[in-house]
C-alpha positions as CSV (number, residue, x, y, z in Angstrom):
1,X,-9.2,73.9,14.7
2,X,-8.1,72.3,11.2
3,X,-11.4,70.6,9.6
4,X,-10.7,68.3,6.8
5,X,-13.8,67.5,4.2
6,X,-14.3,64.8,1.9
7,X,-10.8,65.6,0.7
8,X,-10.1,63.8,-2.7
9,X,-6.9,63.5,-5.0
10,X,-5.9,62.5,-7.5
11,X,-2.3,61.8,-9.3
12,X,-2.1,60.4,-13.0
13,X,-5.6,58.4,-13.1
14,X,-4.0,57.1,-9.2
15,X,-6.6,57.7,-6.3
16,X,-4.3,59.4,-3.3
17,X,-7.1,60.5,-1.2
18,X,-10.4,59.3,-1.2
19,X,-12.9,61.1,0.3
20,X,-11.3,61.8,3.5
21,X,-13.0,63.8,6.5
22,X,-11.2,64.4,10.1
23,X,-10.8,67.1,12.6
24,X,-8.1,68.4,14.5
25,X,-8.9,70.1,17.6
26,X,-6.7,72.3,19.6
27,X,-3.6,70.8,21.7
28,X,-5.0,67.2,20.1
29,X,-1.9,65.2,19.0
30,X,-2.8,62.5,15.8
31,X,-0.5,60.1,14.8
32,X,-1.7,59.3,11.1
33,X,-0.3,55.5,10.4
34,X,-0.5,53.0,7.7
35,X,1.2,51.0,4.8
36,X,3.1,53.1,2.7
37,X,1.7,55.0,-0.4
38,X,-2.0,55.2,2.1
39,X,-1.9,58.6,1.6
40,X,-0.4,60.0,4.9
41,X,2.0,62.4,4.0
42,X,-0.2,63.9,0.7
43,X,-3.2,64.5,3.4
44,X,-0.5,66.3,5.7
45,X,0.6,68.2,3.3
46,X,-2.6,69.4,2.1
47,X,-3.3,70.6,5.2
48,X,-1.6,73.7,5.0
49,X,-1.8,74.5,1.4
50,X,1.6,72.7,0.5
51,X,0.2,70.0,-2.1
52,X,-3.3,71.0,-4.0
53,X,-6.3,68.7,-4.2
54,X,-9.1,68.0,-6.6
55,X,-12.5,67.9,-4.1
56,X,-13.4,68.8,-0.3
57,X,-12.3,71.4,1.6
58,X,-9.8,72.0,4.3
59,X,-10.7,74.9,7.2
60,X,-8.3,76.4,9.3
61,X,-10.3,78.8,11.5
62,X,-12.3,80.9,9.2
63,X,-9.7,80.4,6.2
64,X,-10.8,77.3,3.6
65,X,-9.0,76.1,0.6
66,X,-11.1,74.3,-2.2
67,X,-9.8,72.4,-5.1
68,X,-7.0,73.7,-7.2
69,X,-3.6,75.5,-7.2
70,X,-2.6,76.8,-4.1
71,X,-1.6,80.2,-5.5
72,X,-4.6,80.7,-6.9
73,X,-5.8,81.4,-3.4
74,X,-2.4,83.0,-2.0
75,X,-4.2,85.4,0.9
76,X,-5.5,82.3,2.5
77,X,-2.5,79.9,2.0
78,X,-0.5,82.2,3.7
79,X,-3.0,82.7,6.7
80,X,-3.2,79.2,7.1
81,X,0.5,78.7,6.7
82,X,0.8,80.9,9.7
83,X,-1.2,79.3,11.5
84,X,-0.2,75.9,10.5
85,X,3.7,75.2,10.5
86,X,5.0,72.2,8.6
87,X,8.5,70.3,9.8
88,X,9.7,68.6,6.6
89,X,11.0,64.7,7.0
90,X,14.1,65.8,5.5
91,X,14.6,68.8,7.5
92,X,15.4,71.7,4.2
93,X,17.3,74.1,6.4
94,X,19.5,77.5,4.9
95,X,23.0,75.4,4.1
96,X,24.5,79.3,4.3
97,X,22.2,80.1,7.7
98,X,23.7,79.4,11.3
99,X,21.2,77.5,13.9
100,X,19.8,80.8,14.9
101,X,20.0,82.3,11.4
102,X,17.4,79.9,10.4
103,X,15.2,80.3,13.2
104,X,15.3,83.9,12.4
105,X,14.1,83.8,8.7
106,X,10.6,83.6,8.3
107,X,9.6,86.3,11.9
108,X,12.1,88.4,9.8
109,X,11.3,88.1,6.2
110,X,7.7,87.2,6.0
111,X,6.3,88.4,9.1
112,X,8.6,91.6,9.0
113,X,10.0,91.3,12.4
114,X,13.1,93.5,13.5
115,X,16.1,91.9,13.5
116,X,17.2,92.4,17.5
117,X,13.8,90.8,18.5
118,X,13.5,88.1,15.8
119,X,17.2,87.2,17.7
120,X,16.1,87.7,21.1
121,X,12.6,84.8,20.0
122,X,15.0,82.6,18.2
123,X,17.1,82.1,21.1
124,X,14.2,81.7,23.2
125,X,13.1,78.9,21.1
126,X,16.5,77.3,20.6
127,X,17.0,77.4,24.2
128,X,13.2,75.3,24.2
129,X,14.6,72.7,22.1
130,X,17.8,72.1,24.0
131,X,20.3,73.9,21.5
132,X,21.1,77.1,23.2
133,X,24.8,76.3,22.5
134,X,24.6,75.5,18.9
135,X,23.2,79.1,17.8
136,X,26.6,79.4,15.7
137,X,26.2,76.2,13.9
138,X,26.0,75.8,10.7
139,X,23.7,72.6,9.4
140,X,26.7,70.3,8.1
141,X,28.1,71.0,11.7
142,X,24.9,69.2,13.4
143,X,24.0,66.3,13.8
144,X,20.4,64.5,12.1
145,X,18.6,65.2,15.8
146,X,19.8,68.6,16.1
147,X,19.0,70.0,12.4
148,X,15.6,68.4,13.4
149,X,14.8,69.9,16.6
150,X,16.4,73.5,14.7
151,X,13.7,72.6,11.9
152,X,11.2,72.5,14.7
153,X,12.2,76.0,16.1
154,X,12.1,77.4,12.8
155,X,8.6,76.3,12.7
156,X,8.0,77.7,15.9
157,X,9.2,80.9,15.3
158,X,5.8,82.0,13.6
159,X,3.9,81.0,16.5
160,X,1.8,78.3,14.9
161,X,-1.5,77.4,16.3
162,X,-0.7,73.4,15.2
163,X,2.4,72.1,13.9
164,X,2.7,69.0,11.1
165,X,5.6,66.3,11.3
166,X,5.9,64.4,8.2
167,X,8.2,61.0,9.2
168,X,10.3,62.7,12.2
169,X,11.7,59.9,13.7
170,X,13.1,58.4,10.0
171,X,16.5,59.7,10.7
172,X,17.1,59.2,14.5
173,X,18.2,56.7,17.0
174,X,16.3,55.3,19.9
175,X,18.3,57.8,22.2
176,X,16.9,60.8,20.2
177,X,13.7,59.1,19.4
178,X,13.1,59.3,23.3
179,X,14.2,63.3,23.4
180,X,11.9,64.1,20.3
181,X,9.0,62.5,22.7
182,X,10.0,64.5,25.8
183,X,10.3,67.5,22.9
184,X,6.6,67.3,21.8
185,X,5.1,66.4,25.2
186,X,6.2,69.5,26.2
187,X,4.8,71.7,22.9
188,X,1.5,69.5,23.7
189,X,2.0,70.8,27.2
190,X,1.4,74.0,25.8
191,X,-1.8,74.0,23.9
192,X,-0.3,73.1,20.5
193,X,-1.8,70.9,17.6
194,X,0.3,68.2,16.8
195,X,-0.3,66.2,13.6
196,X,2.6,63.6,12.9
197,X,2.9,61.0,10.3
198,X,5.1,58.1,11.4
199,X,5.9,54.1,11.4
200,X,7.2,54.4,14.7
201,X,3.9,52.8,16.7
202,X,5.8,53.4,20.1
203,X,6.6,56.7,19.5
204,X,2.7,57.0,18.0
205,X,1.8,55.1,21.4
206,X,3.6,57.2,23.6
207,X,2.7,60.7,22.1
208,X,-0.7,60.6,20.5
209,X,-4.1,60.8,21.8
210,X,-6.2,59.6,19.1
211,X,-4.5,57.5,15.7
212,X,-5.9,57.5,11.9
213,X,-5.1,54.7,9.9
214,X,-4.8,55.3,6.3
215,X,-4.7,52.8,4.0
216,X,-5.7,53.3,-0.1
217,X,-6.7,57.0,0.5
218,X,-9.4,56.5,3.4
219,X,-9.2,56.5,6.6
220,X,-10.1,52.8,7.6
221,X,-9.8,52.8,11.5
222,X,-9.2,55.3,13.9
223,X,-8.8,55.5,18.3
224,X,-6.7,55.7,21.0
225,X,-3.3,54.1,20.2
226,X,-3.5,51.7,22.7
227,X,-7.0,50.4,21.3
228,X,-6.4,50.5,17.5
229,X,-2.6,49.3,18.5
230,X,-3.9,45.9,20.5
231,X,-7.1,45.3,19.6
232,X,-7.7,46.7,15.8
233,X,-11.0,46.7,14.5
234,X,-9.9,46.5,10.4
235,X,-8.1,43.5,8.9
236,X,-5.6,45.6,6.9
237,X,-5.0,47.5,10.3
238,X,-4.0,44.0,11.6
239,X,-2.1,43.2,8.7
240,X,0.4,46.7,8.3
241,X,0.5,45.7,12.8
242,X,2.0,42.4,11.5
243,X,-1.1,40.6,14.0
244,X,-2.9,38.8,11.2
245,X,-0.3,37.3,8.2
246,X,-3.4,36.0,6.3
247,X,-5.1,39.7,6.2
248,X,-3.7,41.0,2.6
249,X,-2.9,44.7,1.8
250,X,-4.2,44.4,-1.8
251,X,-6.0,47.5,-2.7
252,X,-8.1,45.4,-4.7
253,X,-9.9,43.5,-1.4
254,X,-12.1,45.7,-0.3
């Protein structure tokens, strides 16, 4: 469903992606891993038309974005972006919007939605993430795991063909790290994409079918979690898996 082409940026004379080429087929959940500044979260955000890039092509369905500002191409962002819903690490929910109020936004406002309905879906979809009775809520009244799982029914809310998590388990505790597993089993359940970026490898082990390893802008080893996590193929895969101390990280041993 998403197709990714020898994807390349670059940020002040700094290489962030190099080349990359993956695909993302439908109800697939990838867990994309690495060292830090590997290029994780730029690639997820390119994705869905959130972060521009310099070379290659991303293909959502028949929609494909090339090199260059994303609003030089607005018809097609915002068909991908429909198609393609993006849960931020730091949540960015309406301050002034109640639980349900942000659900409601986008259905209403972008996709032109009447208001009983959008209502009627967004407490459907809070009711799927466990937060039926926090519909009046505002965000400073809920908790880290709760704005998260309201930022994943926002997302929701335009019926996304694949969703992208950028770091979701940053903020939570092993108790709600558990209940966003059981959370995303079920939306793999259903048939949808799941792309997730994330240093959590059990949560990456429990969830994911297939793991990329990113590391300098490339993708340097990718498999099932359980084979790249116990038996990696790469020495800097060993070395960010803390399985080989002598296997450095310098950018500069390739």
């Amino acid at each position: 469903m998403i197709e990714v082409k020898d994807l390349s940026k670059r940020y002040e004379g700094r290489t962030v992606l190099d080349g990359i080429s993956a695909a993302f087929g439908p109800g697939e959940v990838v867990a994309l891993v690495g060292p830090s500044g590997g290029g994780k979260s730029t690639l997820l955000r390119c994705l869905n038309g959130l972060e521009p890039f310099d070379e290659g092509s991303v293909r959502v369905g028949g929609d494909v974005l090339g090199p260059g500002a994303a609003r030089a191409r607005g018809e097609q962002v915002w068909n991908i972006r429909r198609r393609v819903g993006f849960v931020f690490q730091q949540w960015h929910l309406f301050a002034h919007r109640t639980a349900l109020g942000n659900v409601m936004e986008a259905p209403v406002y972008v996709k032109g939605l009447g208001r009983r309905e959008a209502r009627e879906q967004g407490r459907a979809l809070l009711a799927k993430v466990g937060l039926s009775h926090r519909e009046d809520a505002y965000p400073s009244e809920l908790s880290g795991g709760e704005q998260q799982r309201v930022a994943i029914a926002r997302a929701l809310a335009m019926e996304p063909e694949a969703l992208l998590l950028d770091e979701p388990t940053s903020a939570l505790d092993p108790e709600r790290v558990g209940e966003l597993v059981d959370l995303l089993a079920r939306l793999r359940a259903d048939g949808l994409t799941l792309v997730v970026v994330t240093h959590e490898m059990r949560f990456a082990r429990e969830l994911a079918s297939r793991m990329l390893v990113l590391h300098g802008g490339r993708i340097i080893e990718e498999g099932p979690p359980a084979r790249v996590l116990d038996s990696p193929r790469h020495e800097r895969t060993r070395a960010f898996l803390g399985l080989d101390r002598a296997a450095g990280l310098s950018p500069s041993r390739s």
